[in-house]
C-alpha positions as CSV (number, residue, x, y, z in Angstrom):
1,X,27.5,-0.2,12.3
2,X,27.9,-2.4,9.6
3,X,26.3,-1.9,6.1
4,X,24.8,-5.4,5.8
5,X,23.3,-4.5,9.2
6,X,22.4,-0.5,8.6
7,X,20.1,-1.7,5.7
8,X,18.8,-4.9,7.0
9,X,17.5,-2.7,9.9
10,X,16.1,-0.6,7.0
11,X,14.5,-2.8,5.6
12,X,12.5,-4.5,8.6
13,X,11.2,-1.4,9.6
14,X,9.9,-0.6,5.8
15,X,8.2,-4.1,6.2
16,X,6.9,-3.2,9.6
17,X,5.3,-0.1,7.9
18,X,3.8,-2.5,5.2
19,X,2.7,-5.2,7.7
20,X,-0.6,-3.9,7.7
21,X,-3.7,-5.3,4.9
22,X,-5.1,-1.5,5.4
23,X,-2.1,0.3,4.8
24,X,-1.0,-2.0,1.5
25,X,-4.4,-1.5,0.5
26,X,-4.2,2.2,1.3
27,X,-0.8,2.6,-1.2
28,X,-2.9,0.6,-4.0
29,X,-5.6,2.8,-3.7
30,X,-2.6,5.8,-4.1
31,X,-1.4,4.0,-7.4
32,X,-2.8,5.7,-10.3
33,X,-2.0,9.0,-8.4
34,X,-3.2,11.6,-5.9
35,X,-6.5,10.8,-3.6
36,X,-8.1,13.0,-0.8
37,X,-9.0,11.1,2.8
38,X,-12.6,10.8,1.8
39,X,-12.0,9.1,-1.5
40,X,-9.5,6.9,0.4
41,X,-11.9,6.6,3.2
42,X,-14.5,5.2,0.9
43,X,-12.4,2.8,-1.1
44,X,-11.2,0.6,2.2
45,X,-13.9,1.1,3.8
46,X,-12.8,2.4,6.9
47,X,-13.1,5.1,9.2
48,X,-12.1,8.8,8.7
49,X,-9.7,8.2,11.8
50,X,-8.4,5.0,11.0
51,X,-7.2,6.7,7.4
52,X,-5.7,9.4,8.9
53,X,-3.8,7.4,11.7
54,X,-2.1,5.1,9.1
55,X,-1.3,8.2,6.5
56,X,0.1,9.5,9.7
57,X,2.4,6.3,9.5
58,X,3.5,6.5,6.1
59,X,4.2,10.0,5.9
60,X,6.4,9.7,9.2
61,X,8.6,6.9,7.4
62,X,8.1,8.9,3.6
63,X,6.3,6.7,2.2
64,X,3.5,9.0,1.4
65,X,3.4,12.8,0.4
66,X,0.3,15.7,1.1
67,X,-0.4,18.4,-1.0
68,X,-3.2,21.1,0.5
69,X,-5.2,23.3,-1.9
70,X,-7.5,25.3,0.4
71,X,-8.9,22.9,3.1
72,X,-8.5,19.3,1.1
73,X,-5.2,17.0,1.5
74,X,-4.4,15.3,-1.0
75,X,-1.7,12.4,-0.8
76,X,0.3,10.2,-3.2
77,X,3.1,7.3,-3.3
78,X,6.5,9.3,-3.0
79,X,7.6,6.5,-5.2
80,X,5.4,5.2,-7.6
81,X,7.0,1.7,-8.1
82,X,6.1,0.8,-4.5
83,X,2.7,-0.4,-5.6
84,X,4.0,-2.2,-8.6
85,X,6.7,-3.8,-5.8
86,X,3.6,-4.9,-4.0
87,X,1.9,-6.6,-6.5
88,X,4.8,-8.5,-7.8
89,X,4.8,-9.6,-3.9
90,X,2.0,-11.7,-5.1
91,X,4.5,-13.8,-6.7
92,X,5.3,-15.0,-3.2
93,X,1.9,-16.1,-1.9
94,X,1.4,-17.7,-5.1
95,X,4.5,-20.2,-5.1
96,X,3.9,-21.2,-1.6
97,X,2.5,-24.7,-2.1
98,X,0.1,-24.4,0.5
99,X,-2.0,-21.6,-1.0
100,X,-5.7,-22.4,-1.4
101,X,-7.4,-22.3,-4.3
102,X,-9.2,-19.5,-2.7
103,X,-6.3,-17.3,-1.9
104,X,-5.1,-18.0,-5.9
105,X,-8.0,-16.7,-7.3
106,X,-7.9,-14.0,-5.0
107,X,-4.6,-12.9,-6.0
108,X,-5.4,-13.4,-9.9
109,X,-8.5,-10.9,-9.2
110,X,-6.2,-8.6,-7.4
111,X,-3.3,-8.3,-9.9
112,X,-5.8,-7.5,-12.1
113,X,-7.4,-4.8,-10.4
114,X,-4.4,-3.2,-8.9
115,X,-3.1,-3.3,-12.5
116,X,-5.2,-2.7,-14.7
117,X,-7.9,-0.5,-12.3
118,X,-10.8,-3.7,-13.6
119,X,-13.1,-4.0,-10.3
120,X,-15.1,-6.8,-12.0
């Protein structure tokens, strides 16, 4: 197979991972380091299952890593600079011309709490 093809097909399948709001929201949350389900749970607002299932999903494509002491999982980015890769993907939703004033502020108050960890 090609190499132009062998990591364009590597590529959509890491975006296919990442085509899900929870799961983006889910590697924010894992940003500033290591978070147990519950913690994780209680950030997005979700259920226990629903985290579990797409942990599930980024651990099967490495996105994600577990570490168990006693009973309690704890997880974290394999590679840090995937969250910092996110947020300058706000870049993207930003430029398009057809973002509402809405979505802009949305991103501003984003950036900033994915960055700097400021929930106000």
């Amino acid at each position: 197979m090609p190499h132009r093809v062998l990591v364009a097909k590597g590529l959509a399948e890491l975006l296919a991972v990442l085509a899900n709001p929870n799961r983006i929201r889910l590697l924010e949350e894992l940003r500033d380091g290591e978070r147990d389900v519950k913690s994780i749970q209680s950030a997005l607002g979700i259920s226990h299952s629903g985290v579990s299932q797409h942990l599930m999903t980024l651990r099967a494509h490495r996105l994600v890593s577990e570490r168990r002491q006693g009973r309690q999982v704890f997880y974290r980015l394999r590679q840090p600079e995937l969250a910092s890769w996110l947020t300058e993907a706000m870049r993207f939703l930003e430029e398009d011309s057809m973002a509402t004033e809405q979505l802009r502020e949305a991103i501003e108050k984003t950036r900033t709490v994915w960055t700097d960890g400021d929930e106000s």
